[in-house]
C-alpha positions as CSV (number, residue, x, y, z in Angstrom):
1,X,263.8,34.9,100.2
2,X,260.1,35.8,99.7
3,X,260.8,36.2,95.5
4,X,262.6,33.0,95.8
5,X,260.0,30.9,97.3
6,X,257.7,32.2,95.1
7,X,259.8,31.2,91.9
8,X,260.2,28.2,92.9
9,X,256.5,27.6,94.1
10,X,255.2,29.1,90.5
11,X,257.6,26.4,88.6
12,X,256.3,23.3,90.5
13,X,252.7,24.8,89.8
14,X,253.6,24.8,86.3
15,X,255.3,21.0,86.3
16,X,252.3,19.7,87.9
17,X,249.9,21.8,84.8
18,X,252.3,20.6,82.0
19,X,251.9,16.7,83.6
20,X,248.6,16.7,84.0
21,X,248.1,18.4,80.4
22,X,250.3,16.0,78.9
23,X,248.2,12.6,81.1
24,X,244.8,14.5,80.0
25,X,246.1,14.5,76.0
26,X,247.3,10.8,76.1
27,X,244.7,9.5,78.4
28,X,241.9,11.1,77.1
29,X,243.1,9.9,73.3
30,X,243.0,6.3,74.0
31,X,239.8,6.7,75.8
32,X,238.4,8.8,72.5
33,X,240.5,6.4,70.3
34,X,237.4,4.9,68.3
35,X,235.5,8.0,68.4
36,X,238.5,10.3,66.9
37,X,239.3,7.9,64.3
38,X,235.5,7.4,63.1
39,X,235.9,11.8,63.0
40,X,238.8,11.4,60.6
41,X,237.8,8.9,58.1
42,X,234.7,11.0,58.1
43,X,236.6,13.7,56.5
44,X,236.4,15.2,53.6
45,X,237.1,18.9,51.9
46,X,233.9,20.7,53.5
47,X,235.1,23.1,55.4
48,X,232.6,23.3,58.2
49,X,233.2,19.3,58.1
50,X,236.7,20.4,59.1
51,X,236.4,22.8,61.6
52,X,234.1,20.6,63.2
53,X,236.4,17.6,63.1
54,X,239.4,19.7,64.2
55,X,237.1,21.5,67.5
56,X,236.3,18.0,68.6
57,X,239.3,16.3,68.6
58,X,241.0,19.1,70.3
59,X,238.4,19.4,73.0
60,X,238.7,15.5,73.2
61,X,242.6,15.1,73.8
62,X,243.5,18.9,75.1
63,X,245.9,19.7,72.9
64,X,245.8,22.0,69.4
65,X,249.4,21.0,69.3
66,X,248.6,17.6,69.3
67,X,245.9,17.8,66.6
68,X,247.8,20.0,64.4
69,X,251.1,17.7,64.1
70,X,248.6,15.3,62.7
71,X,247.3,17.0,60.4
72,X,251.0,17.7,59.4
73,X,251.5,14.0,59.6
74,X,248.3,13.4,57.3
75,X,249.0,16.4,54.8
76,X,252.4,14.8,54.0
77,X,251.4,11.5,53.8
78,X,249.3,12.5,51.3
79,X,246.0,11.7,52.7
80,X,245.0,15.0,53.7
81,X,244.4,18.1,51.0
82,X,245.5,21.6,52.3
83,X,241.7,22.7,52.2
84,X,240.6,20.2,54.8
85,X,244.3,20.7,56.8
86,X,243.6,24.4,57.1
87,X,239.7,23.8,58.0
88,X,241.0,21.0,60.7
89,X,243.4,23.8,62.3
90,X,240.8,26.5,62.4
91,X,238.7,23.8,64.5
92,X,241.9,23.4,66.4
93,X,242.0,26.6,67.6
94,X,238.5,26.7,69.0
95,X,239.1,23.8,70.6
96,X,242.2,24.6,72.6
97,X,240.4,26.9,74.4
98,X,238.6,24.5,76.3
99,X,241.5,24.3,78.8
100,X,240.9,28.2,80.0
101,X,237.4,28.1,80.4
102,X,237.9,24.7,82.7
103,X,240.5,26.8,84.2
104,X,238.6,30.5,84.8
105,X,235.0,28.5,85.7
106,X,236.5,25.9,87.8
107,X,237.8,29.1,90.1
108,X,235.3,30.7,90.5
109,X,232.7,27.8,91.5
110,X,235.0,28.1,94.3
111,X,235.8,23.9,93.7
112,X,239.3,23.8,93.2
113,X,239.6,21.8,96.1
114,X,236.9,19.3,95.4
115,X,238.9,18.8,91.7
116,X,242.1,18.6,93.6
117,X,241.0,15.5,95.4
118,X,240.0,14.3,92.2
119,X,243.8,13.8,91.7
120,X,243.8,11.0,95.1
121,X,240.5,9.6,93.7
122,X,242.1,8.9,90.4
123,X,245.1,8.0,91.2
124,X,243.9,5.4,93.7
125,X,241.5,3.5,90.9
126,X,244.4,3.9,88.1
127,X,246.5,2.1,90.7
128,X,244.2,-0.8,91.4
129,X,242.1,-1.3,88.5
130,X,242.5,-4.4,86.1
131,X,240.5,-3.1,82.8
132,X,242.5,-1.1,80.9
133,X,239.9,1.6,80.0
134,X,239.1,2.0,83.6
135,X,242.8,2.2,84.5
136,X,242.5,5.3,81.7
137,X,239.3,6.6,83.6
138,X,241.3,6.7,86.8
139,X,244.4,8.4,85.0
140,X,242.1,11.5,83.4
141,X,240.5,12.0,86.9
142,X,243.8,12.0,88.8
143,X,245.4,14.2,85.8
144,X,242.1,16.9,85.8
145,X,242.4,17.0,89.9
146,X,246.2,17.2,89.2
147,X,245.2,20.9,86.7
148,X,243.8,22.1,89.6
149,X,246.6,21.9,92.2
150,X,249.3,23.0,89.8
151,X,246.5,26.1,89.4
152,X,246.4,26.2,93.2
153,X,250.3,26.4,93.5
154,X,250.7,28.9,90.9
155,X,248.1,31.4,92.2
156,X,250.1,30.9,95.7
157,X,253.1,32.1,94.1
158,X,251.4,34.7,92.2
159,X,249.9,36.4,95.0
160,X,253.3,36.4,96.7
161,X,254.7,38.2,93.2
162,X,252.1,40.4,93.8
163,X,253.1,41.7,96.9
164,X,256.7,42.7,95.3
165,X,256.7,46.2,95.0
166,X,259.2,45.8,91.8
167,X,257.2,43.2,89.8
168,X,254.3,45.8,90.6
169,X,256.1,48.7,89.0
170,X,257.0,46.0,85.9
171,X,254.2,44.8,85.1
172,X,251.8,47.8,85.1
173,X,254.7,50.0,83.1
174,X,253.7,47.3,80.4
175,X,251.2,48.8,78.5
176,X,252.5,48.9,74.8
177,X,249.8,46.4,72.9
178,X,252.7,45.4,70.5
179,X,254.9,44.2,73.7
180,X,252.3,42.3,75.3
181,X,251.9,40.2,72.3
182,X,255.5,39.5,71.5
183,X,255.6,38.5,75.0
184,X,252.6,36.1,75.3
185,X,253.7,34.7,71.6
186,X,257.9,34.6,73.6
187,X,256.6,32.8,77.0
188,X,253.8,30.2,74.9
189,X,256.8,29.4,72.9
190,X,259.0,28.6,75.8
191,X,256.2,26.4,77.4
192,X,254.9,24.8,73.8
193,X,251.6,25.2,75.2
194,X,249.2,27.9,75.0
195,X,246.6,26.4,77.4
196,X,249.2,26.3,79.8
197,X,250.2,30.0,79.4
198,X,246.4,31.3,79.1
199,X,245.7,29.6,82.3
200,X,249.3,30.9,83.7
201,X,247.7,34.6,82.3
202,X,244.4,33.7,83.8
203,X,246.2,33.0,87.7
204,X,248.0,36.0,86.9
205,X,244.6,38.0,86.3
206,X,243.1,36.5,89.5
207,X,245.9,37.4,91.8
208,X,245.7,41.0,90.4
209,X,249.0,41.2,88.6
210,X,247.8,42.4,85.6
211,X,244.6,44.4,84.1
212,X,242.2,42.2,81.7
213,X,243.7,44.0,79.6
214,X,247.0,43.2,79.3
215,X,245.8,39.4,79.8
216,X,244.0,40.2,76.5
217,X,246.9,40.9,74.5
218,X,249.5,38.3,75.9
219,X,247.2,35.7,75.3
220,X,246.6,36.8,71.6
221,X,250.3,36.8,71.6
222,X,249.6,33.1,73.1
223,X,248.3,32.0,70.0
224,X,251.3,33.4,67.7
225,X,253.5,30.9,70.4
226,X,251.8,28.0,70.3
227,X,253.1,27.3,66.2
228,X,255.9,26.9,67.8
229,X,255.1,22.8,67.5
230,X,253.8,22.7,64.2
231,X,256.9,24.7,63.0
232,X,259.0,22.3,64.2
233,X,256.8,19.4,62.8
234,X,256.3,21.0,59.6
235,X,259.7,21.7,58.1
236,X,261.4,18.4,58.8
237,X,258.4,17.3,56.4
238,X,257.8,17.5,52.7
239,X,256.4,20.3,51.1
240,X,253.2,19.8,52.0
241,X,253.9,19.9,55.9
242,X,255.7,22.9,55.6
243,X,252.5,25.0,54.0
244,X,250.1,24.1,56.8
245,X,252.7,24.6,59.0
246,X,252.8,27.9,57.9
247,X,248.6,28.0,57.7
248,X,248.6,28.0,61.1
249,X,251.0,30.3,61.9
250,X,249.7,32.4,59.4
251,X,246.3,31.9,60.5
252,X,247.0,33.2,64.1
253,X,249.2,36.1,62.7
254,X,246.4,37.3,60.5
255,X,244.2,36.9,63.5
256,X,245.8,38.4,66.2
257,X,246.7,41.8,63.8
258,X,243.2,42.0,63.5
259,X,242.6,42.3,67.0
260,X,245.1,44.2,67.5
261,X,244.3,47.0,64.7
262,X,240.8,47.0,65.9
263,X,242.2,47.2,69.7
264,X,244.0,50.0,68.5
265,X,241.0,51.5,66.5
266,X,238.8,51.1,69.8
267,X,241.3,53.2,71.8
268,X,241.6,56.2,69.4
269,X,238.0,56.6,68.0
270,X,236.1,55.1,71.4
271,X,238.3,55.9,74.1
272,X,237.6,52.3,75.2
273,X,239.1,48.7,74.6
274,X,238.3,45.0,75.0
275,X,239.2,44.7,78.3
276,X,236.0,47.5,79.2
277,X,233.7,45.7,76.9
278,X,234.5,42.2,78.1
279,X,234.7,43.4,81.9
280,X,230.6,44.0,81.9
281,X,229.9,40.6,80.9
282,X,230.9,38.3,83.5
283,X,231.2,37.3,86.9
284,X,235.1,37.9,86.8
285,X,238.2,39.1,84.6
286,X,238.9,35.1,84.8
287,X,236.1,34.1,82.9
288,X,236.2,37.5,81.0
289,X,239.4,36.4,79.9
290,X,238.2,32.5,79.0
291,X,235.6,34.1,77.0
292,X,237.5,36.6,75.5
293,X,240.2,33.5,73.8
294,X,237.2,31.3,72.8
295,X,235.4,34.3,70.9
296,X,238.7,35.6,69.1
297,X,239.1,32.3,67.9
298,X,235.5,31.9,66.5
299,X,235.7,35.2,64.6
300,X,238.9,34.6,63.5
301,X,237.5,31.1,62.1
302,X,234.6,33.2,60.6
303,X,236.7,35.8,58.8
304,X,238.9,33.4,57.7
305,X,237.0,30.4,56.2
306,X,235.8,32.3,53.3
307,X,239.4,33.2,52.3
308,X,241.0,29.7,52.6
309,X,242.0,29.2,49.2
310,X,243.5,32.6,48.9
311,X,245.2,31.3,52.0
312,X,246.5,28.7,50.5
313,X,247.5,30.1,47.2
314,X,249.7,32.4,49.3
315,X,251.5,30.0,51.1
316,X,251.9,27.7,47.9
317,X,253.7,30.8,46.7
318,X,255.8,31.5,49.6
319,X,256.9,27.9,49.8
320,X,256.7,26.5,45.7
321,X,256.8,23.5,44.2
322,X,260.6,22.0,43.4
323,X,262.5,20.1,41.4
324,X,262.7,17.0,43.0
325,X,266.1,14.7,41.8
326,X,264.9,11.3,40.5
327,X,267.4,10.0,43.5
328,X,265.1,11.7,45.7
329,X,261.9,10.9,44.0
330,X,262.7,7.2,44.0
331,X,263.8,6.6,47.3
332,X,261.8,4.8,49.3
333,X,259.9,6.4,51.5
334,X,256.5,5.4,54.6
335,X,253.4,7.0,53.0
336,X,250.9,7.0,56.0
337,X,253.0,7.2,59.0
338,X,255.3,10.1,60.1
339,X,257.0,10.5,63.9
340,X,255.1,13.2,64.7
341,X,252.3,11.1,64.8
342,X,253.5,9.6,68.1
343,X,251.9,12.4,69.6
344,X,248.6,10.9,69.1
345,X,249.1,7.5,69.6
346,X,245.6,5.8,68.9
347,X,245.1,7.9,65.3
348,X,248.8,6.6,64.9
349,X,247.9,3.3,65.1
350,X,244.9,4.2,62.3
351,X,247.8,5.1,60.0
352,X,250.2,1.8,60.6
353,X,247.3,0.2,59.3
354,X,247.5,2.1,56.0
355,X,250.6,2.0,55.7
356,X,250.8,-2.1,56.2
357,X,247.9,-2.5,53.4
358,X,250.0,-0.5,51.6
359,X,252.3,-2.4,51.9
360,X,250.9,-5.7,51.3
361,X,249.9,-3.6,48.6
362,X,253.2,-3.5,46.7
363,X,254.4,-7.1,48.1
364,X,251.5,-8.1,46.1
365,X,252.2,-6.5,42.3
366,X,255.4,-7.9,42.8
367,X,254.5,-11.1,43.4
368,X,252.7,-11.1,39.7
369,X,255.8,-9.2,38.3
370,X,257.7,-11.9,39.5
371,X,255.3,-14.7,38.0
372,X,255.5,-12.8,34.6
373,X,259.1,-12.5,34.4
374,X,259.2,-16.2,35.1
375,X,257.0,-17.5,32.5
376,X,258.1,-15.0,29.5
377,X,261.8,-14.2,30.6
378,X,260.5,-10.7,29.9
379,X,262.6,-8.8,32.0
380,X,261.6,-4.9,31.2
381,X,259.7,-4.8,34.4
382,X,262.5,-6.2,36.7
383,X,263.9,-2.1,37.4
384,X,259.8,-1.7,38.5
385,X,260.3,-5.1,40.7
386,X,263.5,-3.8,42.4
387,X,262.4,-0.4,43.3
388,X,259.2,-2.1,45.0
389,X,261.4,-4.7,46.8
390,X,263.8,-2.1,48.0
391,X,260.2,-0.3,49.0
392,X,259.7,-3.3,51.2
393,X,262.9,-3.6,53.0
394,X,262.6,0.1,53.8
395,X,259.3,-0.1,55.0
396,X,260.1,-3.3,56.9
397,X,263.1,-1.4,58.9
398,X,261.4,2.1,59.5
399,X,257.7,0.5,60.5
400,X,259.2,-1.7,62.8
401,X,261.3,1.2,64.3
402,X,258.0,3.5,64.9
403,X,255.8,0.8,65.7
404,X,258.6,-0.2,68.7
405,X,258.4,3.9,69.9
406,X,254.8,3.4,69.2
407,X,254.5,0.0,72.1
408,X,255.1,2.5,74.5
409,X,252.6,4.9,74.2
410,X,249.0,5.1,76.6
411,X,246.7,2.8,74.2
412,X,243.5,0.9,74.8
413,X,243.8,-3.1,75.0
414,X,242.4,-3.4,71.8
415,X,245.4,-1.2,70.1
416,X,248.1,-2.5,72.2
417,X,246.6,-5.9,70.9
418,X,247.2,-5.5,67.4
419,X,250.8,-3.5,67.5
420,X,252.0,-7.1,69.0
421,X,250.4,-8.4,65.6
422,X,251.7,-5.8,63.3
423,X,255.2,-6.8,64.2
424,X,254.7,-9.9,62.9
425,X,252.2,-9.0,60.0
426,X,255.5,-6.4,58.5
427,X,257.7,-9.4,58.8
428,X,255.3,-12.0,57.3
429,X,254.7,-9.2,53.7
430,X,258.5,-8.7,54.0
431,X,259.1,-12.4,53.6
432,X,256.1,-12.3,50.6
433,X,258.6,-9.5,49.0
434,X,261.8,-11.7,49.7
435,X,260.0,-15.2,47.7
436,X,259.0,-12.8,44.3
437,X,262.6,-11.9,44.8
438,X,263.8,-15.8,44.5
439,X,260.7,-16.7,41.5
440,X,262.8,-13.7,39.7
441,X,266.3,-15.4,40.7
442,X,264.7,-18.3,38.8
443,X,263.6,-16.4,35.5
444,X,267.9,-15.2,35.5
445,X,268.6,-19.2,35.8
446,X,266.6,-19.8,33.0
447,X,267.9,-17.1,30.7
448,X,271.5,-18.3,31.1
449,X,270.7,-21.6,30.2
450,X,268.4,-20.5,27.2
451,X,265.8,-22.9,28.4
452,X,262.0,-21.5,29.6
453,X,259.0,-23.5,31.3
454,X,256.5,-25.2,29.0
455,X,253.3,-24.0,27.6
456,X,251.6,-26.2,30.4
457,X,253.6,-25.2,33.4
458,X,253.3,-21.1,32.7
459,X,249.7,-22.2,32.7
460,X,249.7,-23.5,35.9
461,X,251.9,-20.9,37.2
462,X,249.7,-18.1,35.7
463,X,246.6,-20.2,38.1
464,X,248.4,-20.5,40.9
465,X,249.4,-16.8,40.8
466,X,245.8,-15.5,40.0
467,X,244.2,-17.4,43.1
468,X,246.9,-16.2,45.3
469,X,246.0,-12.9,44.3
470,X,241.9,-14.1,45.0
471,X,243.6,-14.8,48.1
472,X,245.2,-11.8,49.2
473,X,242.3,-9.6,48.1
474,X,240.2,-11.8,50.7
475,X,242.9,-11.3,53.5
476,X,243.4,-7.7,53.1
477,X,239.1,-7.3,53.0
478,X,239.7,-9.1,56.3
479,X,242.5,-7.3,57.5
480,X,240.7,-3.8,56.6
481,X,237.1,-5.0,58.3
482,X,238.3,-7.0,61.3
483,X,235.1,-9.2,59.9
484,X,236.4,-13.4,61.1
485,X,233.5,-14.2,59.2
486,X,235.6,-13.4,55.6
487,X,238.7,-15.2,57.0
488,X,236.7,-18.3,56.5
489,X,236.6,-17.8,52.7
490,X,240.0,-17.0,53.3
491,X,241.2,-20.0,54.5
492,X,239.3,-22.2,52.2
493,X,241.3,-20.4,49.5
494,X,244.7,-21.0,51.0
495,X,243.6,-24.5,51.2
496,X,242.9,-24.5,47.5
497,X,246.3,-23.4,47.0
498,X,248.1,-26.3,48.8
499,X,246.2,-28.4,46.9
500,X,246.5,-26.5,43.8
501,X,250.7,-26.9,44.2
502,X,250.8,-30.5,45.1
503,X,249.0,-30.6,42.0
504,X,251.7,-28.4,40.2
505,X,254.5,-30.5,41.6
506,X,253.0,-33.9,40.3
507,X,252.0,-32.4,37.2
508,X,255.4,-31.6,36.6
509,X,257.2,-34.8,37.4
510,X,254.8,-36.2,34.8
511,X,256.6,-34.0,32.5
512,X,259.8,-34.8,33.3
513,X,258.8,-38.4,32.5
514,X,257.6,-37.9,29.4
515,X,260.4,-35.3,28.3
516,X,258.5,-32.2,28.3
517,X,260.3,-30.6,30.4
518,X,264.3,-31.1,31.2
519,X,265.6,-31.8,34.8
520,X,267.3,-28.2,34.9
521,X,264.1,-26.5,35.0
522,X,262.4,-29.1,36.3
523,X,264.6,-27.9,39.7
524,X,263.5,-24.1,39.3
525,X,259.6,-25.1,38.4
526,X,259.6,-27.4,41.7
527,X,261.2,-24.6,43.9
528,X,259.1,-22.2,42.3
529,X,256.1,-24.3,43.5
530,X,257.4,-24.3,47.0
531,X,257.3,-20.5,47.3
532,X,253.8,-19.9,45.6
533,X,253.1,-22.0,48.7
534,X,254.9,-20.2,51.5
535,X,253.6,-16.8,49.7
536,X,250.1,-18.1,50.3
537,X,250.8,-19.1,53.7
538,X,252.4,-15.9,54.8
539,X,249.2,-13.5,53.0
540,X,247.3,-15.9,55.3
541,X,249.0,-15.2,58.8
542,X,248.5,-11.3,58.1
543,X,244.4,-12.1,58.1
544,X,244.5,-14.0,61.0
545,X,245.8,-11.5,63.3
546,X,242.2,-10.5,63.3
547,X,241.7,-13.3,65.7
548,X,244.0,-12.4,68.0
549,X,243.2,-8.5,68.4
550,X,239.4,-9.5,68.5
551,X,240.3,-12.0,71.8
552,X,242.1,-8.7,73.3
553,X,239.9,-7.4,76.5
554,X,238.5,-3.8,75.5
């Protein structure tokens, strides 16, 4: 009865660490969201850069799992190189071991009941709090106090373990380096979180189930475990995913068989091991443990940082470059965002950004195919125009689908402000797409009646098209800056161009009059018209969503 009560006490222990974990990460990320996305724009290939970057945003949101499906996310977008991916992983790794020094310190301050009561502070302002970002505040606090009582049930049921004479004889007939590895690397990979089973290791140390040593080695073995996520991330990717995937776990490998050569190097020439040499340093195995994780993980960084492109030169031979099938290589396809970017919601929201200039992007160049196809019935671009317009529809269908998943994440006001905008922003470049789509339609009229515009009207159309495209570069300088000031020079241009096609259409009844132009095109120039106008209009709604995201309470 005793073993089962304490089963049962150590898995609520570990549901209330893997909640509060998972409300730090979230909660902490919308908090940080400005700050973490100002880190990664700020990247670039220096590796120190990198570490940096990939040390801080750990530390900031809790989780190296979290961090490191981003970079995955990034690397296959194409936005990342494998030099700064590996450099933001090493970082990753320093920073994840944040958790166990909050963890081994916080026990023994003797304060785990002050943070406890964090939890009913917390919870009690996330409850009645009207701000957003305070409602956040209150949600970390509650979530750090919440650390601390899953810590508080776990040691409970870990003292009770202690006291059975059979998990006694098991655990200290464990002694095999090689075992203790394979099962810290077996039980992080269960949990998918190795500052959840360091801090498990670290209760375990503190309720005298195991020697420092053995904690040493499991969580080495901790770090093997915890690729666990960026495996599965990585290869549902492209090629690029699957290498830095396969950096970290790499990484981590090369790492802990270091440690564990020199463990074994230790014991044989020294007669000693890490456990003796970290147990004279500290106040306590906990903290001797802490230390232990965050100074493996800074030596591994430092051995391992000059060798990066050998790194990666190994990987790129374990996992090649392919073939790809010209069916693969021209289907359509999101370039910024990836799934596994809901995992960090407010950097996700960075990348739907991209990923919507982007597209505007390609709305854009078909818009002026369209125009040239219509005025020289030149029609070697149209396979060009088609694979951007089924571009378009794909992107239209599959943003829409991850920005809904992407609504329901923790995000500040601001960010929850413009994904109610972005719906409408993908619709209003999809409908951009669908008008070049009709302009063409036109061009195939007039090459089945063997009749073209005039001189005077491809002029025209040629203006109307250029200030369109005056007009979108404005919008998407708007769009990229959140700056209302530009959207005035914005909308004085989409003025222009309802003038400029009222012009267009008068200009073109003249030549119908005088027989310049016959009524049969005369209905395709007129229609034409009509959607230069509702093009402009639409580039226009995507800059003043600016408006509505800068009204949004922070």
């Amino acid at each position: 009865m005793d073993a089962t009560v304490a089963i049962l006490t150590l898995l609520a222990g570990i549901g209330v660490f893997l909640i509060a974990c998972s409300m730090l990460s979230s909660n902490l990320e919308a908090i940080c969201s400005n700050k973490l996305r100002n880190l990664f724009a700020r990247a670039s290939d220096k590796k120190l850069v990198g570490v940096g970057i990939g040390t801080v945003a750990t530390a900031a949101i809790q989780s190296s799992g979290a961090t490191t499906v981003l970079v995955i996310g990034f690397v296959n977008a194409g936005i990342m190189s494998l030099t700064l991916a590996a450099a933001v992983i090493y970082g990753a790794n320093i920073g994840t071991t944040i958790t166990a020094q909050i963890v081994a310190w916080g026990g023994s301050l003797s304060l785990t009941m002050w943070f406890a009561a964090a939890a009913g502070i917390g919870a009690f302002v996330a409850a009645y709090a009207k701000k957003a970002k305070t409602r956040n505040i209150g949600i970390v606090v509650a979530a750090f106090g919440m650390l601390f009582v899953g810590l508080e049930l776990m040691q409970t049921a870990m003292e009770d373990f202690a006291q059975e004479q059979s998990v006694m004889d098991f655990l200290s007939s464990v002694d095999n380096i090689v075992i203790l590895v394979l099962l810290g690397a077996a039980l992080t990979a269960i949990v998918q979180s190795s500052s959840v089973m360091t801090s498990v290791i670290i209760v375990m140390l503190a309720g005298s189930m195991i020697t420092l040593d053995q904690g040493i080695y499991m969580t080495l073995g901790s770090n093997i475990g915890s690729c666990v996520v960026a495996i599965m991330a990585g290869f549902t990717s492209g090629i690029n995913a699957k290498r830095t995937a396969l950096i970290h776990l790499l990484f981590n490998v090369i790492g802990v068989v270091i440690f564990v050569i020199a463990g074994f190097a230790m014991g044989v020439l020294f007669d000693t091991s890490f456990g003796d040499i970290f147990g004279r340093l500290f106040a306590s195995d906990e903290i001797d443990l802490a230390m232990f994780h965050t100074v493996f993980n800074i030596i591994t960084v430092i051995i391992m940082i000059p060798f990066t492109a050998a790194l990666i030169r190994l990987v790129m031979r374990i996992i090649p470059d392919r073939e790809m099938p010209p069916e693969e290589a021209d289907a359509p396809r999101l370039y910024y965002v990836d799934d596994h970017m809901l995992k960090t919601p407010a950097i996700a929201v960075m990348e739907v950004k991209n990923e919507i200039v982007n597209m505007a992007d390609i709305a854009m160049s078909n818009v002026t195919r369209a125009c040239s196809i219509v005025t020289t019935l030149d029609f070697s671009e149209a396979e060009a125009f088609k694979k951007c317009e089924k571009q378009l529809n794909y992107t239209n269908k599959q943003l829409t689908r991850f920005l809904t998943k992407l609504s329901n994440a923790e995000l500040g006001a601001k960010d929850n402000a413009y994904i109610s905008t972005a719906f409408r922003t993908i619709t209003d470049i999809e409908r951009v797409g669908d008008y070049a789509e009709n302009i063409v339609g036109y061009a195939e009229k007039l090459q089945a009646i063997g009749e073209g515009f005039s001189p005077a009207a491809q002029q025209e159309i040629e203006h109307a098209r250029a200030t369109i495209e005056s007009l979108y570069l404005k919008v998407m300088e708007t769009y990229k800056s959140n700056d209302r000031e530009l959207l005035k020079q914005a909308h004085d241009i989409e003025q222009s161009i309802d003038a400029l096609t009222e012009e267009m259409a008068e200009a073109h009844i003249r030549r119908l009059s005088d027989g310049t132009c016959t009524v049969s095109v005369g209905a395709e120039f007129l229609a034409l018209t009509s959607d230069l106008e509702r093009v402009a209009d639409h580039f226009y709604n995507v800059g003043k969503t600016v408006k509505e995201v800068a009204k949004s309470k922070a």
